[in-house]
mmCIF file of the N, C-alpha and C atoms, coordinates in Angstrom:
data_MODEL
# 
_entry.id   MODEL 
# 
loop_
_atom_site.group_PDB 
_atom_site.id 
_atom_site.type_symbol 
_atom_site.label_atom_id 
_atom_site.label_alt_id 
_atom_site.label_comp_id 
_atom_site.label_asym_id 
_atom_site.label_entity_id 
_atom_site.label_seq_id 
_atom_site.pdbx_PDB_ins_code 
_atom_site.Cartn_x 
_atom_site.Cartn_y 
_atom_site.Cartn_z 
_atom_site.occupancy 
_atom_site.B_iso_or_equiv 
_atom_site.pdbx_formal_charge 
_atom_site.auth_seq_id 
_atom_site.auth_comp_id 
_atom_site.auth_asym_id 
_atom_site.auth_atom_id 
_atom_site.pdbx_PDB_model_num 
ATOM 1   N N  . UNK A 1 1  ? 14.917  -1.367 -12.967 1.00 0.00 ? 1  UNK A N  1 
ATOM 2   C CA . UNK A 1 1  ? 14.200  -2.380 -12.219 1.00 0.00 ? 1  UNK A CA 1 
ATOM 3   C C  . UNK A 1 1  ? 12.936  -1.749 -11.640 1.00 0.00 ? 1  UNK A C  1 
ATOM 4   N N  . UNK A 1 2  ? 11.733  -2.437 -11.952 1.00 0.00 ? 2  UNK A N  1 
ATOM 5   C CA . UNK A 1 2  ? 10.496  -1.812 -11.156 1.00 0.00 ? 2  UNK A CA 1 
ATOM 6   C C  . UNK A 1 2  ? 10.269  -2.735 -10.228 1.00 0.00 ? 2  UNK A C  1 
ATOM 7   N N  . UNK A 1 3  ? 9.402   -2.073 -9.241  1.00 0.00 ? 3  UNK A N  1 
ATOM 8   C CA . UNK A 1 3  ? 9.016   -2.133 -8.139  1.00 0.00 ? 3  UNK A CA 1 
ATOM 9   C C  . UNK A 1 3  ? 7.260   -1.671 -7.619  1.00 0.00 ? 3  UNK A C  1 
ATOM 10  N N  . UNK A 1 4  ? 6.731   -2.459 -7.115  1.00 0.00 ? 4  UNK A N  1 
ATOM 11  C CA . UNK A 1 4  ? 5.304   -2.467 -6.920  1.00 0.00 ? 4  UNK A CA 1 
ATOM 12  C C  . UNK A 1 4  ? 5.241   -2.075 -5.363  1.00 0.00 ? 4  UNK A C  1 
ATOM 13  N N  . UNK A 1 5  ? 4.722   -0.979 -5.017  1.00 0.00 ? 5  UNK A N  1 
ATOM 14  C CA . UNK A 1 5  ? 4.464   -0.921 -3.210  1.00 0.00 ? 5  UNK A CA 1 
ATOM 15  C C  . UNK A 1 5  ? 3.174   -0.398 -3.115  1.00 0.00 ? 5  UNK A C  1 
ATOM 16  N N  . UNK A 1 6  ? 2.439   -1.347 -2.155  1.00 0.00 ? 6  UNK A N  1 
ATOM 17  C CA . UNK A 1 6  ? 1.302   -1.518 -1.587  1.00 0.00 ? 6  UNK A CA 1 
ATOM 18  C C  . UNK A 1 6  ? 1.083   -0.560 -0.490  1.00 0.00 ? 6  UNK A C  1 
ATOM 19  N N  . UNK A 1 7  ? 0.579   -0.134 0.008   1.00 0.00 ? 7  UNK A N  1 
ATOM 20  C CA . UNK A 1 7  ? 0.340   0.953  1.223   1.00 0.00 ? 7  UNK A CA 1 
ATOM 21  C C  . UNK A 1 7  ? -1.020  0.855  1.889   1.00 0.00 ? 7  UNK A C  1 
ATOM 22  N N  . UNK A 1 8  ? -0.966  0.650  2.957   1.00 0.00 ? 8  UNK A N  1 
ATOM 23  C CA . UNK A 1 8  ? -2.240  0.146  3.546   1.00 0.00 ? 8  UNK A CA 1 
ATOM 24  C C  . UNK A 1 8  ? -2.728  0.833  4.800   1.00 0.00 ? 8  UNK A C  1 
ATOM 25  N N  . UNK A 1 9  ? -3.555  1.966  5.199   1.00 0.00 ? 9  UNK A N  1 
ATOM 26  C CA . UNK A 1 9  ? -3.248  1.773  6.461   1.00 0.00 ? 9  UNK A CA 1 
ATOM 27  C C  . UNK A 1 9  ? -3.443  0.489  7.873   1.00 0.00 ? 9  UNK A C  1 
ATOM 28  N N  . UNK A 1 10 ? -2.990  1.214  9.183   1.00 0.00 ? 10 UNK A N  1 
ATOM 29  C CA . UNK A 1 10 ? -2.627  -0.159 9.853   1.00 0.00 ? 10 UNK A CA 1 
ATOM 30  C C  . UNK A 1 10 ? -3.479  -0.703 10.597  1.00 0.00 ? 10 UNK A C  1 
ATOM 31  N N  . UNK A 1 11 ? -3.621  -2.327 10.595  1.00 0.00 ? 11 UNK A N  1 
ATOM 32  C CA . UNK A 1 11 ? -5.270  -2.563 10.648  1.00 0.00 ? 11 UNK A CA 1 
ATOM 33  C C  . UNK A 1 11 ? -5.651  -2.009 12.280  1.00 0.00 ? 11 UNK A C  1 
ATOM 34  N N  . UNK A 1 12 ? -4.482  -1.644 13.105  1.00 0.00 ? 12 UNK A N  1 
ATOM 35  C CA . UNK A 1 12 ? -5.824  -0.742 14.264  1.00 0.00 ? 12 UNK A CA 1 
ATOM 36  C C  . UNK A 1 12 ? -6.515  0.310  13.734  1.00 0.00 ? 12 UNK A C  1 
ATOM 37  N N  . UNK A 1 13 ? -5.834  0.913  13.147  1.00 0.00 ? 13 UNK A N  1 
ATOM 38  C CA . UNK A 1 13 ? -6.821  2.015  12.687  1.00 0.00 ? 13 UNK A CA 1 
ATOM 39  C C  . UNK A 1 13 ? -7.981  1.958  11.991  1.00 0.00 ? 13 UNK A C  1 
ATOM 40  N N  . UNK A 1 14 ? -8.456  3.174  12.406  1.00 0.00 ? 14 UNK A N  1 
ATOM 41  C CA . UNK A 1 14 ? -9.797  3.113  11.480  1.00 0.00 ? 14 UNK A CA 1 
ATOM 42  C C  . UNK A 1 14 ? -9.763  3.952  9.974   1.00 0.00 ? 14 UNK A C  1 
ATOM 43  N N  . UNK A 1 15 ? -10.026 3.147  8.680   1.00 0.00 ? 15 UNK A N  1 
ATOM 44  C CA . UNK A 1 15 ? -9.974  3.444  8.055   1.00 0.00 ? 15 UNK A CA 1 
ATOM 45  C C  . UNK A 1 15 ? -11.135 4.009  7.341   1.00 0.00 ? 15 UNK A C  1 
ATOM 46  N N  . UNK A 1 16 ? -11.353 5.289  7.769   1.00 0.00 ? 16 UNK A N  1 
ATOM 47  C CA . UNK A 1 16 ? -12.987 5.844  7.485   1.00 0.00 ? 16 UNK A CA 1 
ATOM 48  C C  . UNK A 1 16 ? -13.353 5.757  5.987   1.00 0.00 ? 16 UNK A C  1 
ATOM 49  N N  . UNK A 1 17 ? -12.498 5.941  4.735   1.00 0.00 ? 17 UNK A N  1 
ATOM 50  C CA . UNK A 1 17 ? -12.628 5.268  3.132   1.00 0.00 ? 17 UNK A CA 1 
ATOM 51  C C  . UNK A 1 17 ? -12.967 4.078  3.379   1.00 0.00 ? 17 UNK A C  1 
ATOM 52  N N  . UNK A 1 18 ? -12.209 3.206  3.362   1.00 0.00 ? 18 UNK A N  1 
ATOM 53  C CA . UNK A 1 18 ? -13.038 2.145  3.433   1.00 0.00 ? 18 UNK A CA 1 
ATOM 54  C C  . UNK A 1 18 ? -13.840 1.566  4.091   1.00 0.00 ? 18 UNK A C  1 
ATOM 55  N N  . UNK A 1 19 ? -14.276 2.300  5.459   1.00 0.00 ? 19 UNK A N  1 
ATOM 56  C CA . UNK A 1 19 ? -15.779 2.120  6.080   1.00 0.00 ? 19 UNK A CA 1 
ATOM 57  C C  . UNK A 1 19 ? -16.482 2.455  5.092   1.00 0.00 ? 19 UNK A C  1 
ATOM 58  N N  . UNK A 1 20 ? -16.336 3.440  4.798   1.00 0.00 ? 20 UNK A N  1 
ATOM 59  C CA . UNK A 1 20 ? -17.503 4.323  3.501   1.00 0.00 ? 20 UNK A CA 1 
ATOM 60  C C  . UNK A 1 20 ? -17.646 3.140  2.479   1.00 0.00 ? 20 UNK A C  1 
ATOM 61  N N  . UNK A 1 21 ? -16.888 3.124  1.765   1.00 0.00 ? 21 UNK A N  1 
ATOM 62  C CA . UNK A 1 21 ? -16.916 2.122  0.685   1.00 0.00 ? 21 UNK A CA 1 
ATOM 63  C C  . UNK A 1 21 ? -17.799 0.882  0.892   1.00 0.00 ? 21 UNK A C  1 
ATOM 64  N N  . UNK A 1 22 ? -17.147 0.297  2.211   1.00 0.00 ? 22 UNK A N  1 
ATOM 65  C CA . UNK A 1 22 ? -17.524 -1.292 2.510   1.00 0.00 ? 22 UNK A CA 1 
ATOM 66  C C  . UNK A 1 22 ? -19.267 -0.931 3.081   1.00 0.00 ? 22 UNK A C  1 
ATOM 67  N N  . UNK A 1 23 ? -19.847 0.061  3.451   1.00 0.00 ? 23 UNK A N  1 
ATOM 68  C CA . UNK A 1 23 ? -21.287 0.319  3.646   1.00 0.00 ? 23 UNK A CA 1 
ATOM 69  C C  . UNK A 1 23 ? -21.962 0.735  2.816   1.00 0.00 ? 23 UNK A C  1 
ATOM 70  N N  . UNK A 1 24 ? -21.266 1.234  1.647   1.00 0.00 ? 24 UNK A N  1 
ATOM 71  C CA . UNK A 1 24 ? -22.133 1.696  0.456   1.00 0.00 ? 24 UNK A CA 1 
ATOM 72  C C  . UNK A 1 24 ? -22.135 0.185  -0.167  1.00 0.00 ? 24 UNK A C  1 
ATOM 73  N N  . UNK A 1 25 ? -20.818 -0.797 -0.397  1.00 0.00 ? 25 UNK A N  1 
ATOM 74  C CA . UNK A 1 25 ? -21.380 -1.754 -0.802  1.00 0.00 ? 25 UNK A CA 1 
ATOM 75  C C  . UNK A 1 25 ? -22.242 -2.760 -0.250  1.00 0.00 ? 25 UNK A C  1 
ATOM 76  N N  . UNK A 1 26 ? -22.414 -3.056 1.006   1.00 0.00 ? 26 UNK A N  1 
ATOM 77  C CA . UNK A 1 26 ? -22.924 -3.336 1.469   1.00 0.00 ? 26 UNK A CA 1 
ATOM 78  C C  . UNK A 1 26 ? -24.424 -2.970 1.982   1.00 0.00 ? 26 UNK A C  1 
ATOM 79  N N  . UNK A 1 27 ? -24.895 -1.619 1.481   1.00 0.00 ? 27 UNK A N  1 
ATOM 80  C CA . UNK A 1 27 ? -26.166 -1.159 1.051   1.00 0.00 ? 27 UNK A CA 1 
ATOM 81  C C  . UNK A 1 27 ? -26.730 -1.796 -0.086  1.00 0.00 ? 27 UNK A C  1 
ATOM 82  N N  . UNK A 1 28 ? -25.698 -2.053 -0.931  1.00 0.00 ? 28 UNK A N  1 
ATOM 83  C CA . UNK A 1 28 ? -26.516 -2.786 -2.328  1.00 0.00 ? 28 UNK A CA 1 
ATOM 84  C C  . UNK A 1 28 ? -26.144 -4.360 -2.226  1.00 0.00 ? 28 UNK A C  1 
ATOM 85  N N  . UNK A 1 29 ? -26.672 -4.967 -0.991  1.00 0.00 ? 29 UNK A N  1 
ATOM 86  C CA . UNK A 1 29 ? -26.357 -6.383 -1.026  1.00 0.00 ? 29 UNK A CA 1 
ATOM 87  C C  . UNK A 1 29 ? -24.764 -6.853 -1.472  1.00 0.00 ? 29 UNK A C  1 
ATOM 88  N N  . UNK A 1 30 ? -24.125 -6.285 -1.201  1.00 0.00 ? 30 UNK A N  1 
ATOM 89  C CA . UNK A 1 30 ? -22.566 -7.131 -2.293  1.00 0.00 ? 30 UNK A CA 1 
ATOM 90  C C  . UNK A 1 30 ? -21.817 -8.075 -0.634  1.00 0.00 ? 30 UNK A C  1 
ATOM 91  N N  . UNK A 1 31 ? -22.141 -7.819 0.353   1.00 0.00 ? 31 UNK A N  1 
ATOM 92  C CA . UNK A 1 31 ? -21.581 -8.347 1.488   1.00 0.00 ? 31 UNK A CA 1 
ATOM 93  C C  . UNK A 1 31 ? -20.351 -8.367 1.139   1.00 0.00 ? 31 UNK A C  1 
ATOM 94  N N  . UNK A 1 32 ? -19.977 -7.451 1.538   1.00 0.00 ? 32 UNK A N  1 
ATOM 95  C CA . UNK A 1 32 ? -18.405 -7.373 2.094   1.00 0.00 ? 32 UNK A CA 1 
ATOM 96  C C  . UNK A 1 32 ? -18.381 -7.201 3.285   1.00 0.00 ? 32 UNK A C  1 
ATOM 97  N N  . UNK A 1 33 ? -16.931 -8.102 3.978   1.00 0.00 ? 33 UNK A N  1 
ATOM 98  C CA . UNK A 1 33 ? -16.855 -8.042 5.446   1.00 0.00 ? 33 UNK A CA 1 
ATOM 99  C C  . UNK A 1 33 ? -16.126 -7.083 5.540   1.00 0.00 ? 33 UNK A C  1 
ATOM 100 N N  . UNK A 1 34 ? -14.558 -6.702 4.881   1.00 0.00 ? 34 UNK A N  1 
ATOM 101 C CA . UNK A 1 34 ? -14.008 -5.419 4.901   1.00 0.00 ? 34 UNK A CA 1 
ATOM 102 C C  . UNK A 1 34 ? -13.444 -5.061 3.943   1.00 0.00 ? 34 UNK A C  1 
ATOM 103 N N  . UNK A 1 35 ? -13.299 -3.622 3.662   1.00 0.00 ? 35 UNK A N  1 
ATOM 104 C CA . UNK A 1 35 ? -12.931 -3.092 2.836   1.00 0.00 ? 35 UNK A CA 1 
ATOM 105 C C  . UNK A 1 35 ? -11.644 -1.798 3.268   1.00 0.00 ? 35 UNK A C  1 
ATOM 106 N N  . UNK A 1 36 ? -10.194 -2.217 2.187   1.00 0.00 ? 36 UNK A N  1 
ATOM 107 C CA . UNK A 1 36 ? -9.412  -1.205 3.452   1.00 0.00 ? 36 UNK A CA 1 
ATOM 108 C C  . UNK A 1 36 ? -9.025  -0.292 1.813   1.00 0.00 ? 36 UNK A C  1 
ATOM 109 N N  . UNK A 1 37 ? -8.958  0.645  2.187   1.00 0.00 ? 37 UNK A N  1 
ATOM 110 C CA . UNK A 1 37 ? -8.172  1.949  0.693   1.00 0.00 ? 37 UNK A CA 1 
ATOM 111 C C  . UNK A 1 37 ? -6.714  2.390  1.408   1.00 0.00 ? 37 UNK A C  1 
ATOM 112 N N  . UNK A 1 38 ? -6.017  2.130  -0.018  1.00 0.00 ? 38 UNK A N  1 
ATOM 113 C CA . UNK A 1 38 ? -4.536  2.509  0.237   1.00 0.00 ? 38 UNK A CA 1 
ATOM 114 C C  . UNK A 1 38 ? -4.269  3.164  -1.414  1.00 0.00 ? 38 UNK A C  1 
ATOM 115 N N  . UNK A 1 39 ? -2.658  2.830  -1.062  1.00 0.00 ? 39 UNK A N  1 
ATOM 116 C CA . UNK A 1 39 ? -2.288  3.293  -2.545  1.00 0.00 ? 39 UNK A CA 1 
ATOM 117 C C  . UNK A 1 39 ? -1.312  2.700  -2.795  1.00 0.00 ? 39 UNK A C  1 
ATOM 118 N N  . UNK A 1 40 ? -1.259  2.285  -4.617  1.00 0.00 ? 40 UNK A N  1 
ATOM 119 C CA . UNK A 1 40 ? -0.200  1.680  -5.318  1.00 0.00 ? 40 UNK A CA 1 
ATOM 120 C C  . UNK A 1 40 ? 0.744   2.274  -5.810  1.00 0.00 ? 40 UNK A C  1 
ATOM 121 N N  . UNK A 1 41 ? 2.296   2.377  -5.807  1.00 0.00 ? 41 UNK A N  1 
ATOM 122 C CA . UNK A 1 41 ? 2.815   3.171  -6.169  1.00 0.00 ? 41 UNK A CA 1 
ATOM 123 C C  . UNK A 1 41 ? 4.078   2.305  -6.757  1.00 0.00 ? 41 UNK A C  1 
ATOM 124 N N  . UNK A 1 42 ? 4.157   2.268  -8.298  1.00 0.00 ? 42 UNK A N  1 
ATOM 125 C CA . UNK A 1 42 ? 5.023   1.576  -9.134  1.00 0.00 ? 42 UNK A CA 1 
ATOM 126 C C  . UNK A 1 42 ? 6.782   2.558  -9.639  1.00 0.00 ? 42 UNK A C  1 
ATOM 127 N N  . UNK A 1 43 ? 7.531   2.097  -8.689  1.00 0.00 ? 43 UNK A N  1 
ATOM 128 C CA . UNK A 1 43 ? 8.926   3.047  -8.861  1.00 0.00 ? 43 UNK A CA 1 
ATOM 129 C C  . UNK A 1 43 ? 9.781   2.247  -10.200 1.00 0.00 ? 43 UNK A C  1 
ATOM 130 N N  . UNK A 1 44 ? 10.093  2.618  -10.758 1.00 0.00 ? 44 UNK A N  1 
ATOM 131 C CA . UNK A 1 44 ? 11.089  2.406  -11.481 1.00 0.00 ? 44 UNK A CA 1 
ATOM 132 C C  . UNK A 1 44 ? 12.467  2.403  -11.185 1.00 0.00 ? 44 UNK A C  1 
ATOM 133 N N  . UNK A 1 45 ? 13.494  2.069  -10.903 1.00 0.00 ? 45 UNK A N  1 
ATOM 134 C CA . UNK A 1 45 ? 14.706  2.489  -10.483 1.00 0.00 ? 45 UNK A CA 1 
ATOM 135 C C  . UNK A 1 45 ? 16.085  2.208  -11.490 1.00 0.00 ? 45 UNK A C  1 
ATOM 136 N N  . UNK A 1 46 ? 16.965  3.332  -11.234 1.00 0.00 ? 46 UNK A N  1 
ATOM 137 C CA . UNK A 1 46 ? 18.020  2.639  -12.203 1.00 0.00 ? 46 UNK A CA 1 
ATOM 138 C C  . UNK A 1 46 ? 18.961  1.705  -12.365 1.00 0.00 ? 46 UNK A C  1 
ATOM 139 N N  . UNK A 1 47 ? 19.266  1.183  -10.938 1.00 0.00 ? 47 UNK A N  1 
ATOM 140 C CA . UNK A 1 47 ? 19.834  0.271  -10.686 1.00 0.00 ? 47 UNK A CA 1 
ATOM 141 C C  . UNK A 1 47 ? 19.316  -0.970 -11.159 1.00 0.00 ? 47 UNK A C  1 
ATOM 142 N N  . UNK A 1 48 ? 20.487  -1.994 -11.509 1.00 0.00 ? 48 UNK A N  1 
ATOM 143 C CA . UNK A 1 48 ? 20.338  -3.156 -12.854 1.00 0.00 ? 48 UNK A CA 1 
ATOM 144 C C  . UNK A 1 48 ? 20.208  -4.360 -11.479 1.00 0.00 ? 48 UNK A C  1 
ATOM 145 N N  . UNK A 1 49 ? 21.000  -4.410 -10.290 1.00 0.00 ? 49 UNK A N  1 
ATOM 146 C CA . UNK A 1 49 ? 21.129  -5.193 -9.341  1.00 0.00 ? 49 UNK A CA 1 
ATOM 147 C C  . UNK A 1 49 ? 20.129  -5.330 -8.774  1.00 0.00 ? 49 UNK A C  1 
ATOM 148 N N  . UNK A 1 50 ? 19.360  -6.572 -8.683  1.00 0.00 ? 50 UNK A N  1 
ATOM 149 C CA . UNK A 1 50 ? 18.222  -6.376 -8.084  1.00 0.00 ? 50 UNK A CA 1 
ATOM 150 C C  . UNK A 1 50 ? 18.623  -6.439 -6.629  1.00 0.00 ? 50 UNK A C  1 
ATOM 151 N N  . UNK A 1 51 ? 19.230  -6.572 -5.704  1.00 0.00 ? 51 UNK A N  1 
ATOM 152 C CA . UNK A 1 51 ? 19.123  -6.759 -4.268  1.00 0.00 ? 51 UNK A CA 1 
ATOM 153 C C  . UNK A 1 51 ? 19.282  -5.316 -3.689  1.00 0.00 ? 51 UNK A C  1 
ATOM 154 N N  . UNK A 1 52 ? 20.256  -4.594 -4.708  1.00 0.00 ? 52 UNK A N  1 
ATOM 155 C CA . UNK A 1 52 ? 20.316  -2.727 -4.673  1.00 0.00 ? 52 UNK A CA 1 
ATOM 156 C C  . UNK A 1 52 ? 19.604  -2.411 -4.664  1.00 0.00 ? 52 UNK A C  1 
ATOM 157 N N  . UNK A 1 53 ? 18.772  -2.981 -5.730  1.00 0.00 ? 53 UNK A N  1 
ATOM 158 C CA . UNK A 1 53 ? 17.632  -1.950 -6.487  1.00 0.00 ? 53 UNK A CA 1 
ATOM 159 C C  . UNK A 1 53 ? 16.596  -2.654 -5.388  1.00 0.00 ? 53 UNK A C  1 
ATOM 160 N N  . UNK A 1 54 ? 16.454  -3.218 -4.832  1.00 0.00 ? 54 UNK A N  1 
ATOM 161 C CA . UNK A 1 54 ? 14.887  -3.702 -3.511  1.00 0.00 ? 54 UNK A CA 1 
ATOM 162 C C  . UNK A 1 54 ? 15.633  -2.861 -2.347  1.00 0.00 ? 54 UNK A C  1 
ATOM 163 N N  . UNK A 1 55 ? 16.809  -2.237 -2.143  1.00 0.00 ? 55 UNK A N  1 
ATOM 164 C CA . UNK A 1 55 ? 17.179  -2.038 -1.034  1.00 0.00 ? 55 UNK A CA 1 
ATOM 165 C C  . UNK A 1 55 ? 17.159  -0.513 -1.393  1.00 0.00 ? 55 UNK A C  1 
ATOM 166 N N  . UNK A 1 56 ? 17.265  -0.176 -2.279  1.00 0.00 ? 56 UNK A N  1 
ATOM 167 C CA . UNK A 1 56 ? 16.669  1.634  -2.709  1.00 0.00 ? 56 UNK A CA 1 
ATOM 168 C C  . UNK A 1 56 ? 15.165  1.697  -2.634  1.00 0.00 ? 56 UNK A C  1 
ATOM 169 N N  . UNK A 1 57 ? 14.356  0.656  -3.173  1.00 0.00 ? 57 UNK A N  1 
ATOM 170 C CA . UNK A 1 57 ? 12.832  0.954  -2.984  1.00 0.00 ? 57 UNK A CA 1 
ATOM 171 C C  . UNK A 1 57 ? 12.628  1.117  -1.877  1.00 0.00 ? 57 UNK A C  1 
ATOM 172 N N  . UNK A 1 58 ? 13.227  0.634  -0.817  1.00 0.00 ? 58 UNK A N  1 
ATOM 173 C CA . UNK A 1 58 ? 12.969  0.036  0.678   1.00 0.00 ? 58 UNK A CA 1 
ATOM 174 C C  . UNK A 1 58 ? 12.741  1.557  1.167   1.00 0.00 ? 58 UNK A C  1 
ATOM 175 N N  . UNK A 1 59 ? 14.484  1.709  1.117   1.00 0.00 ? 59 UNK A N  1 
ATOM 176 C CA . UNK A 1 59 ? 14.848  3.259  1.456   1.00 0.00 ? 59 UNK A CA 1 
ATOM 177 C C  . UNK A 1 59 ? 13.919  4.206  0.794   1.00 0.00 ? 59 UNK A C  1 
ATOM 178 N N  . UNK A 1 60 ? 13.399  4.625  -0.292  1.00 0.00 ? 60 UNK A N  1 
ATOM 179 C CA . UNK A 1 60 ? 12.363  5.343  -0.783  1.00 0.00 ? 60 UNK A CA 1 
ATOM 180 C C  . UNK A 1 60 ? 11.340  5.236  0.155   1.00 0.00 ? 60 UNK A C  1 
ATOM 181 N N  . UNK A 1 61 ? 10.679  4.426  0.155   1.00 0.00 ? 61 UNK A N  1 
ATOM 182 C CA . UNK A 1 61 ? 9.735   4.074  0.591   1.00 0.00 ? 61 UNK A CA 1 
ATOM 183 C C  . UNK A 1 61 ? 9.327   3.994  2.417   1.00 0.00 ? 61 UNK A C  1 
ATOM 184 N N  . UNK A 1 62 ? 10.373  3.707  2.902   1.00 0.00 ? 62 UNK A N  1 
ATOM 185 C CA . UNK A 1 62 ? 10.329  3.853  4.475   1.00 0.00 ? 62 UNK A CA 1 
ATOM 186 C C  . UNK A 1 62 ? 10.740  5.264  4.465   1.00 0.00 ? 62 UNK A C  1 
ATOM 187 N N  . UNK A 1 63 ? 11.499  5.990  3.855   1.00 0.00 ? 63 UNK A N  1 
ATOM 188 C CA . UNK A 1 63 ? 12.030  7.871  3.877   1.00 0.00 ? 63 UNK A CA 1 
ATOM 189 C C  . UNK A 1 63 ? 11.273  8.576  3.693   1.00 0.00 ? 63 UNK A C  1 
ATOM 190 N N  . UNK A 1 64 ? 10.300  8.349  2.209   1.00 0.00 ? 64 UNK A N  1 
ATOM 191 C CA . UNK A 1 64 ? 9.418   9.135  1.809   1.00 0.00 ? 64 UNK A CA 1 
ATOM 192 C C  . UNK A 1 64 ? 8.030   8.927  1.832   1.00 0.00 ? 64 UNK A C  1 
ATOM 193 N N  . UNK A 1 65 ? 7.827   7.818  1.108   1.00 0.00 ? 65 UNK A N  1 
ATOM 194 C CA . UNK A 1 65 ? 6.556   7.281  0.792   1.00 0.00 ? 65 UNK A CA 1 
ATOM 195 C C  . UNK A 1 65 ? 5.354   6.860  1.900   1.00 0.00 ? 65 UNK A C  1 
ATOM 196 N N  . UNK A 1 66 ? 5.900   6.612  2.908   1.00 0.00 ? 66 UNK A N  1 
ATOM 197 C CA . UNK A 1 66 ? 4.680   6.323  3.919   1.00 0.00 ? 66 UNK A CA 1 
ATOM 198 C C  . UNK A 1 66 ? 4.835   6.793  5.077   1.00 0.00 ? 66 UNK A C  1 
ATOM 199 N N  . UNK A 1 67 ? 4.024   7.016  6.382   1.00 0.00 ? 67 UNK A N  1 
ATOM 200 C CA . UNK A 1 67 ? 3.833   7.064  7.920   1.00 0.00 ? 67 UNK A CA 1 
ATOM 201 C C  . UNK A 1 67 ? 4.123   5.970  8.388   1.00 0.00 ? 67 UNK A C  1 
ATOM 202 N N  . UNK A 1 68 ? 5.141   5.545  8.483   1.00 0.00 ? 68 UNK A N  1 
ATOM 203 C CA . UNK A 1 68 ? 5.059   4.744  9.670   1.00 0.00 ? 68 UNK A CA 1 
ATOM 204 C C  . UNK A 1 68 ? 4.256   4.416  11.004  1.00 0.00 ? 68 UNK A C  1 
ATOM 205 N N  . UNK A 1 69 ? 3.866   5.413  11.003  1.00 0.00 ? 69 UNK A N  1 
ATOM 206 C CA . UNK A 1 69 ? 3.131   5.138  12.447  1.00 0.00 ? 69 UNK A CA 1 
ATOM 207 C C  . UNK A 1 69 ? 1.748   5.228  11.865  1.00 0.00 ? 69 UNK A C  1 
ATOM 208 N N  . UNK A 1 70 ? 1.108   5.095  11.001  1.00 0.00 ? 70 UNK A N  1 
ATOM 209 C CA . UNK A 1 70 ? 0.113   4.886  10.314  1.00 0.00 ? 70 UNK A CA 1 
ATOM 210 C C  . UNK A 1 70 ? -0.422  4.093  9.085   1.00 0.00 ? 70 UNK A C  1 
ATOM 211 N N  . UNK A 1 71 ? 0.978   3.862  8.173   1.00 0.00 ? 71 UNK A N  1 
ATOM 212 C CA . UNK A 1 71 ? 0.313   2.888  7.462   1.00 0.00 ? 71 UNK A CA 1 
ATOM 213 C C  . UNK A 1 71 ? 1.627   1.217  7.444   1.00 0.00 ? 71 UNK A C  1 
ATOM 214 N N  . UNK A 1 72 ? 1.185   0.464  7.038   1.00 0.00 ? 72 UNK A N  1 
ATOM 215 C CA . UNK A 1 72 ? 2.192   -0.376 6.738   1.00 0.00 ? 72 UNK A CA 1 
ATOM 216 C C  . UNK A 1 72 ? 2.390   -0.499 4.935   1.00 0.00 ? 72 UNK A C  1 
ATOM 217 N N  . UNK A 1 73 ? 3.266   -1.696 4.333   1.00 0.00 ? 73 UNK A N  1 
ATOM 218 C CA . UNK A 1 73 ? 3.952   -1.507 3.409   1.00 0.00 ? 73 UNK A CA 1 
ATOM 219 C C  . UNK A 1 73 ? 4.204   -2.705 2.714   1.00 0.00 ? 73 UNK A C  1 
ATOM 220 N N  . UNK A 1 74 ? 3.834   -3.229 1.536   1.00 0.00 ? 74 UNK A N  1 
ATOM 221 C CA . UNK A 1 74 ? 4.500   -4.327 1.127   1.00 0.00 ? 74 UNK A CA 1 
ATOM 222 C C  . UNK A 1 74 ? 5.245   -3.726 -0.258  1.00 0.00 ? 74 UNK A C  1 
ATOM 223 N N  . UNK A 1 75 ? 6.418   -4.793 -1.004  1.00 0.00 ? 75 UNK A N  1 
ATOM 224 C CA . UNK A 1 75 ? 6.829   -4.192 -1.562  1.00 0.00 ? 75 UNK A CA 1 
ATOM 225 C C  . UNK A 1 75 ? 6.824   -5.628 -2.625  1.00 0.00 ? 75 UNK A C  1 
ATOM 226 N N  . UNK A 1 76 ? 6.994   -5.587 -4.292  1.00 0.00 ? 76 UNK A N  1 
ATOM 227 C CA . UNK A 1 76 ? 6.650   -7.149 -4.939  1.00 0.00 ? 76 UNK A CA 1 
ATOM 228 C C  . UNK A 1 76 ? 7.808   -6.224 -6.549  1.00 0.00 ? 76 UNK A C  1 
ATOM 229 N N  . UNK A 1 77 ? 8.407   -7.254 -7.166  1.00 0.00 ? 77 UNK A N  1 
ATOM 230 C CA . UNK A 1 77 ? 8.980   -7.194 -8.228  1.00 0.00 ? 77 UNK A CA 1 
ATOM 231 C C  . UNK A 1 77 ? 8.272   -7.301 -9.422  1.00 0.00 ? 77 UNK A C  1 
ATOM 232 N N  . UNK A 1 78 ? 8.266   -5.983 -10.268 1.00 0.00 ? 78 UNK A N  1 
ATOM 233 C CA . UNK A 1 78 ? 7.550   -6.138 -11.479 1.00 0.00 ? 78 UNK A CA 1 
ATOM 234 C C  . UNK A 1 78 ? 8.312   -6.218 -12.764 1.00 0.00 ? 78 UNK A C  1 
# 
């Protein structure tokens, strides 16, 4: 079963990449209001059950994969 997780950091923070980004585009006219950089990270898992298998990504993913106290998390079925 795959699994799609989004990683974002959290919108108090300041996300100095995508300041950068959103002013370089916004140097060349593209108007963007914001721009945030994270990362995609597509797990595969072996479990056939999907409610297991979203409840192992979970666990991956809140254990390993991110800061909590810095980024947040969505998670989508692929």
């Amino acid at each position: 079963m795959k699994w799609g997780i989004k990683i974002l950091p959290r919108e108090v923070l300041l996300d100095t990449q995508g300041r950068a980004v959103q002013d370089y585009l916004n140097q060349n006219s593209q108007g963007v209001n914001q721009c945030r950089i994270g990362k995609y990270i597509v797990l595969d898992l072996k479990q056939t059950d999907v409610a297991e298998s979203k409840k192992k990504a979970i666990e991956i993913t809140e254990q390993t994969l991110i800061n909590p106290l810095i980024e947040t998390y969505s998670i989508e079925s692929l």
